[in-house]
C-alpha positions in Angstrom: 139.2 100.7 35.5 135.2 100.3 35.0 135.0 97.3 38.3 137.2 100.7 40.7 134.8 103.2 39.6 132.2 101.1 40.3 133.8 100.1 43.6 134.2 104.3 44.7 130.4 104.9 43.5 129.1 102.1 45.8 131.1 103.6 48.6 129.9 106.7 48.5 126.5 105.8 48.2 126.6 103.6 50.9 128.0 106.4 53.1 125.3 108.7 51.6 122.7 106.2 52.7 124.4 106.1 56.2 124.0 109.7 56.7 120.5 109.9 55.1 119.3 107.3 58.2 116.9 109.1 60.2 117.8 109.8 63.6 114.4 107.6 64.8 116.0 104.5 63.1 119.5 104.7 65.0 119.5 102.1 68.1 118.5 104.3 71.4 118.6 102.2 74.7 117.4 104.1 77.6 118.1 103.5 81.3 115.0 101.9 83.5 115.5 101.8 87.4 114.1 100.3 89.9 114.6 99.1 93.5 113.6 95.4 93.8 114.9 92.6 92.2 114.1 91.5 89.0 111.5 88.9 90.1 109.1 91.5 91.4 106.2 93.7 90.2 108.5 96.1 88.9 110.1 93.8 86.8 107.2 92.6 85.8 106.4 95.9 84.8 109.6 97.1 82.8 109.7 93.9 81.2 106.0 94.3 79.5 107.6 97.8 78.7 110.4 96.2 76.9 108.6 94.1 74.9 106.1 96.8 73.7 108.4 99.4 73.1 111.0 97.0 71.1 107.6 95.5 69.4 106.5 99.4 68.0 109.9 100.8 67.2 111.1 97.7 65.3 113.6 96.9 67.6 115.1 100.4 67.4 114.3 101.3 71.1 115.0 99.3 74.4 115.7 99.6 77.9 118.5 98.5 80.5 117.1 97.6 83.7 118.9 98.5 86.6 117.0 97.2 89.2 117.6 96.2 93.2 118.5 100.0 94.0 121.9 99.9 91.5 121.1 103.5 90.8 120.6 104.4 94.2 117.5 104.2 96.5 113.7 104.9 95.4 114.1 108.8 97.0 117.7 109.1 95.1 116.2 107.7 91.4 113.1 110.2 91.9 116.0 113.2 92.4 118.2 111.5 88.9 115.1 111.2 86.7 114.3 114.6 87.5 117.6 115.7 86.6 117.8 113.3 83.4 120.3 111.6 84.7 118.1 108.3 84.8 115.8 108.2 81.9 113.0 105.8 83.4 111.9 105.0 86.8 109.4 103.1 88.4 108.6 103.1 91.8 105.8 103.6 95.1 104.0 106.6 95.3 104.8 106.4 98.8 108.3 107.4 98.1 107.3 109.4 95.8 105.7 111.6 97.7 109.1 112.9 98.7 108.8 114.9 95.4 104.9 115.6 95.3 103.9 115.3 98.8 100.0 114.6 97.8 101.1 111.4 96.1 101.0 110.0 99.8 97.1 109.9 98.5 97.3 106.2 97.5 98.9 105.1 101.0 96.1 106.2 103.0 95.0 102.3 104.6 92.1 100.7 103.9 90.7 103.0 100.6 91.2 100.0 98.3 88.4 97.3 99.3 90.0 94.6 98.0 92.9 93.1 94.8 89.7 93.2 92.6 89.5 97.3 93.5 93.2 97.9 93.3 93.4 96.7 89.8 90.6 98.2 88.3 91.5 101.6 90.1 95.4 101.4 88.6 94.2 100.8 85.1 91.4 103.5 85.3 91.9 106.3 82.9 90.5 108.7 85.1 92.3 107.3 88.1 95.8 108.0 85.7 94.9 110.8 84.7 94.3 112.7 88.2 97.8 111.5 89.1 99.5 112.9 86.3 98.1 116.0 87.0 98.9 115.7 90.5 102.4 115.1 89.6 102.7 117.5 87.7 101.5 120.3 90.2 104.5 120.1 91.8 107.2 117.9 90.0 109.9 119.5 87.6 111.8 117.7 85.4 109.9 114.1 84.7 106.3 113.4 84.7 104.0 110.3 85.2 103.3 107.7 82.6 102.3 104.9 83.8 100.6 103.4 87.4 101.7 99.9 88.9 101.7 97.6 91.8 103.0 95.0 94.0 99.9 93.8 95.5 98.6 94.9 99.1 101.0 95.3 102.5 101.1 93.5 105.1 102.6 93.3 108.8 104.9 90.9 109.6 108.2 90.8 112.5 108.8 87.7 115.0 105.0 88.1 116.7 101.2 87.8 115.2 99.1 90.8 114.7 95.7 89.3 114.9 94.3 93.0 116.3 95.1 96.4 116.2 95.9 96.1 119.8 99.2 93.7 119.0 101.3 96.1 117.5 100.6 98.9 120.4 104.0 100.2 121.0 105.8 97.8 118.3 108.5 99.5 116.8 107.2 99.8 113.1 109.4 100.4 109.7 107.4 102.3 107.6 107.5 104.3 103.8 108.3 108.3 104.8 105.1 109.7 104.3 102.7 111.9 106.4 100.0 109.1 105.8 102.0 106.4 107.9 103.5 109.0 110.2 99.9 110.1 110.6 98.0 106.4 110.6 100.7 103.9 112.5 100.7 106.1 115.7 97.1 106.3 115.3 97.0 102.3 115.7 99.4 102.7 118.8 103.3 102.2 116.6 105.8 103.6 116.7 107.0 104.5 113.5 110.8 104.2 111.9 111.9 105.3 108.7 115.1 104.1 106.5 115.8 102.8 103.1 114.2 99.7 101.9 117.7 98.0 102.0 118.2 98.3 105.9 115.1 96.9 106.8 116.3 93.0 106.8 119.5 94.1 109.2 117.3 96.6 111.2 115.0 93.3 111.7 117.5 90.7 112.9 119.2 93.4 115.1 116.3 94.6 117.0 116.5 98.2 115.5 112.5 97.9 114.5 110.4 94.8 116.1 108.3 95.1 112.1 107.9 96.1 108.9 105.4 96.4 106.8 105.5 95.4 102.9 104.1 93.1 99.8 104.1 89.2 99.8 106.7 88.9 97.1 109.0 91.6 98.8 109.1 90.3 101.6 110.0 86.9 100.0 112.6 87.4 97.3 114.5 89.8 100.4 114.4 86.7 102.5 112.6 89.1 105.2 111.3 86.0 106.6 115.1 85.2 108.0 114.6 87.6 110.6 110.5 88.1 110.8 109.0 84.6 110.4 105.9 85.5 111.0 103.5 87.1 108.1 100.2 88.6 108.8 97.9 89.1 106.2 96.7 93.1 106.9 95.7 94.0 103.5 96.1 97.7 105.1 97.5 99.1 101.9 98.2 99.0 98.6 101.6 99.2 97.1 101.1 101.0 94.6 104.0 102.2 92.2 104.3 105.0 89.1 106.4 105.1 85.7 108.4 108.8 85.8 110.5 109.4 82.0 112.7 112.3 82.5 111.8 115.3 80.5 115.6 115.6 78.9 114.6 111.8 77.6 111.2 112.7 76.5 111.9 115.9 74.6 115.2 114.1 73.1 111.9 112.1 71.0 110.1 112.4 68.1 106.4 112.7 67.9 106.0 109.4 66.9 108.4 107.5 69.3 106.5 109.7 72.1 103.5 107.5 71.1 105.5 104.6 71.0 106.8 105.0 74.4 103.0 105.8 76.0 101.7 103.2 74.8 104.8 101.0 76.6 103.7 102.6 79.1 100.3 101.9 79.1 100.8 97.9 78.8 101.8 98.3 82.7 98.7 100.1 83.7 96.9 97.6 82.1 98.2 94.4 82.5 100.8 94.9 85.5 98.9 95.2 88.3 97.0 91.6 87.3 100.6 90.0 87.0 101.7 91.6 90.6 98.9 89.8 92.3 99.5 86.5 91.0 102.8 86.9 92.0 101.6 88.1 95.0 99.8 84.5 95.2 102.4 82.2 93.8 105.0 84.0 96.8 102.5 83.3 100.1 102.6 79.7 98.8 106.0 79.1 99.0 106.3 81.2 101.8 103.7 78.7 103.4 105.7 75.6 101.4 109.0 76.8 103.6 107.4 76.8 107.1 107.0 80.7 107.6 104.1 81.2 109.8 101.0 82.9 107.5 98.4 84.5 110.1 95.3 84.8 107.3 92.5 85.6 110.0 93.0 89.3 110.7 90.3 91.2 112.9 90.6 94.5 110.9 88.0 96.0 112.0 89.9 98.5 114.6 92.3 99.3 112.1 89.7 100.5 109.5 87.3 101.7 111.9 90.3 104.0 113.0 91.4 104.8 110.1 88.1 105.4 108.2 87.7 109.1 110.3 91.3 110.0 109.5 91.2 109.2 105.5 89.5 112.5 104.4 91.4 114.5 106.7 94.7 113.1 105.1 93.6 113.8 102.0 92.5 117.6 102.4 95.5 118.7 104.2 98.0 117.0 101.3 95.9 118.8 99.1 93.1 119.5 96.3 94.5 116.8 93.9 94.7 114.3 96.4 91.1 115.0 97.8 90.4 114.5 94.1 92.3 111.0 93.5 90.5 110.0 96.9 86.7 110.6 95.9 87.9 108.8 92.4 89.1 105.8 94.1 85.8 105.6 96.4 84.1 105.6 93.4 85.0 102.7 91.2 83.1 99.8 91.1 
């Protein structure tokens, strides 16, 4: 009689114990998107996030990655996060701008000197914090938490471009922004816009004679099948931004909000580093495989046309991206 009632007591107290278990110490794995494959920058990125977050919580918080566009293109995942239908996403701030136009900001060519300047510029804290702001000027829904990269863009299609001259009338795929609609025609292209995930048929089939894009993207999407030649333009930097959802966000407690920050804030600070050598490690099996690597680039036209256009970009997307611009210029 004495071992039963002992048996009920330890029942209930275990399901007393159950229901006493703070909501921060139940299991929460939250949905992280992405459109490249896992062997990019942005996995890079939401694997450094990973780590941290499962690190601080105590394993009670993790991610599923859903990367190479399974949750729908880079404009489609900015429309879900903001909707909380995707809890995390990272991707450019060129596509971005389809949300907050002034985020075109960090495509403007040739405003980041070198992979030195992009790096320190992505992990600034000033640099961050202008973009949240900017952001949040006009996004509802999600806000910034984070800044990335997959190294600089670069031309490449079946041809050299050795001078701004050789891609006069080419037939150019580029990010939908006003920055390339604005700079590529400057250079004498003709732009074309689609998702990322047409480009590699839109190649081989003669729909666009380029593209334009990062070492390792080009690479792991076997671009190189149908553009075998690479030219190393360093015209831009692809730059890319963590969005949470606001319906994940508030769902939080003040605590795991700091927990997810500073997940965040192990991308801004160490990603950008890890894209580069990525970056590096790619163009040498790129050069391993036979694909044809022009490295000696007169770029001189393209900045010297580009230099006059910059601050004009940047005044008519706006105040916060004539802001991000001047901060940019500024670090050392």
């Amino acid at each position: 009689m004495l071992i039963r009632k002992l048996s009920t007591l330890a029942i209930l107290l275990a399901a007393t114990a159950v229901l006493a278990t703070p909501a921060s110490a139940q299991k929460r794995e939250f949905s992280f998107a992405y459109d490249q494959p896992k062997q990019s920058g942005y996995g890079i990125g939401a694997a450094l996030f990973d780590k941290k977050l499962q690190e601080l919580s105590k394993g009670t918080m993790s991610i599923n990655q859903y990367p190479s566009a399974q949750l729908g293109t880079e404009a489609q995942t900015m429309q879900k996060v903001q909707t909380g239908d995707i809890d995390f996403v990272m991707l450019s701030t060129a596509n971005a701008s389809t949300a907050q136009p002034e985020s075109g900001v960090f495509s403007i060519h040739f405003i980041f000197r070198d992979e030195a300047h992009a790096i320190k510029v992505l992990g600034d804290a000033k640099v961050i914090a202008a973009m949240r702001e900017l952001y949040a000027a006009k996004i509802k829904g999600a806000h910034m938490i984070a800044l990335g990269s997959q190294g600089l863009r670069h031309m490449y299609g079946k041809k050299p471009v050795e001078k701004v001259a050789d891609i006069k009338g080419i037939k150019m795929r580029v990010q939908a922004t006003v920055t390339e609609d604005t700079l590529f025609p400057a250079y004498g292209a003709q732009v074309v816009h689609m998702p990322f995930g047409e480009v590699y048929t839109s190649l081989q089939t003669g729909v666009v004679d380029m593209a334009e894009n990062g070492i390792n993207n080009y690479l792991v999407n076997k671009h190189y099948e149908p553009a075998p030649v690479l030219s190393l333009t360093e015209h831009e930097a692809n730059n890319a931004a963590l969005f949470v959802s606001d319906k994940a966000w508030k769902s939080l407690t003040d605590e795991q909000k700091k927990w997810v920050q500073a997940a965040a804030d192990e991308i801004s600070k160490n990603e950008p580093a890890a894209a580069f050598k990525l970056e590096h490690e790619a163009l040498a099996k790129l050069q391993k495989m036979g694909v044809k690597v022009v490295s000696k680039v007169d770029k001189s036209g393209f900045a010297q046309i580009s230099k006059p256009i910059q601050d004009k970009l940047a005044k008519d997307l706006g105040p916060n991206a004539v802001k991000v611009l001047e901060l940019v210029r500024t670090i050392q």
